[in-house]
C-alpha positions as CSV (number, residue, x, y, z in Angstrom):
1,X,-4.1,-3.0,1.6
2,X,-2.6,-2.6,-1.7
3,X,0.7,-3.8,-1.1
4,X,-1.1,-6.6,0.8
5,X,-3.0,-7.7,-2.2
6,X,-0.3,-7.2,-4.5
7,X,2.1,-9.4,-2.8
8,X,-0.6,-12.5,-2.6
9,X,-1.4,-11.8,-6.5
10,X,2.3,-11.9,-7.3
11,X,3.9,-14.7,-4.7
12,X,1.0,-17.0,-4.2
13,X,-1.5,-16.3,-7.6
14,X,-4.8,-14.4,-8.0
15,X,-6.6,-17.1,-6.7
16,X,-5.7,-16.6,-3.3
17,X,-6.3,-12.7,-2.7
18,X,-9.5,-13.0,-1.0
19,X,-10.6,-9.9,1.3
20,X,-10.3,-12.2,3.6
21,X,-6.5,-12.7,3.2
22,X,-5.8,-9.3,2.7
23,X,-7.8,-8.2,5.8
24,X,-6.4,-10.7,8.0
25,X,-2.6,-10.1,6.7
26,X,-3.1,-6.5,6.6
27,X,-4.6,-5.9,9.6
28,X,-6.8,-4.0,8.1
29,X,-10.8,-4.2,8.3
30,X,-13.1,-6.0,5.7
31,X,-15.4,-3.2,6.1
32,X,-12.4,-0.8,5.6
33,X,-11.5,-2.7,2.4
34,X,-15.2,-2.4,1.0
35,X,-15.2,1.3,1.7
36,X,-12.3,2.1,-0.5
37,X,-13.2,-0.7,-3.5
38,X,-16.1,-1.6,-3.4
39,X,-15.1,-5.2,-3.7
40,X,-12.3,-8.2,-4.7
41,X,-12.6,-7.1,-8.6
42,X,-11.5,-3.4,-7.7
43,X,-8.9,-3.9,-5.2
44,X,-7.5,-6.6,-7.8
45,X,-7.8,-4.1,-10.6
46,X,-6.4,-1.2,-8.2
47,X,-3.2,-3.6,-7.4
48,X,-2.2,-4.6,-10.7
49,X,-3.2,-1.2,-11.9
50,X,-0.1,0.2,-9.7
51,X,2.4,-1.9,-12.1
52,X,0.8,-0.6,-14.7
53,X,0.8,3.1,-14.0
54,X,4.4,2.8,-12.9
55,X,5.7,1.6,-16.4
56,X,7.6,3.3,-19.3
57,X,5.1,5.4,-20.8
58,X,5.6,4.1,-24.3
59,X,6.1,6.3,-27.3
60,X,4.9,4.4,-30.4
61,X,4.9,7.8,-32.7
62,X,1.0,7.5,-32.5
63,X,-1.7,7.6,-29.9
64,X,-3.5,4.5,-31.4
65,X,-0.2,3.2,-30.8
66,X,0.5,4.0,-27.1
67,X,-2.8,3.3,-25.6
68,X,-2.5,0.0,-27.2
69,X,1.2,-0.7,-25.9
70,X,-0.6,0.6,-22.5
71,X,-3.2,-2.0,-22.8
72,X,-0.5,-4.5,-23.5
73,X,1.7,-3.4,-20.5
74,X,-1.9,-4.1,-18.0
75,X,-2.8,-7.6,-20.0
76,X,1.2,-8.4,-19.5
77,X,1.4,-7.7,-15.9
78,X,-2.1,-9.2,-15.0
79,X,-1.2,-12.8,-16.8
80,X,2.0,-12.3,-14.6
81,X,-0.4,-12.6,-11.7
């Protein structure tokens, strides 16, 4: 499911990942996709998120400094959806 919705985010914009699409690409079940995000928001959020969580973790010297450069590193890879 991920992967599904990651690859329409990425390739054809955010705009297009629908449950719909990812269900019917996925072969996966609409009920199936509820179950595990509750909804479009969170399996958008979930897919992006795995960019984000496999990233340099960033050492600013401070942990103001890190969570922002975090923050950054989610707002840089969503915009690149």
């Amino acid at each position: 499911m991920l992967d599904t919705a990651r690859e329409l985010i990425f390739r054809e914009g955010v705009s297009t990942c629908t449950i719909e699409a990812v269900a019917h690409r996925s072969g996966v079940a609409k009920t199936t996709i509820y179950r595990h995000y509750g909804g479009l928001d969170e399996l958008i959020f979930a897919a992006v998120a795995v960019d984000v969580s496999q990233a340099e973790v960033p050492d600013t010297g401070s942990l103001h400094g890190d969570l922002f450069q975090i923050q950054c590193n989610y707002v840089d890879s969503a915009r690149a959806a």
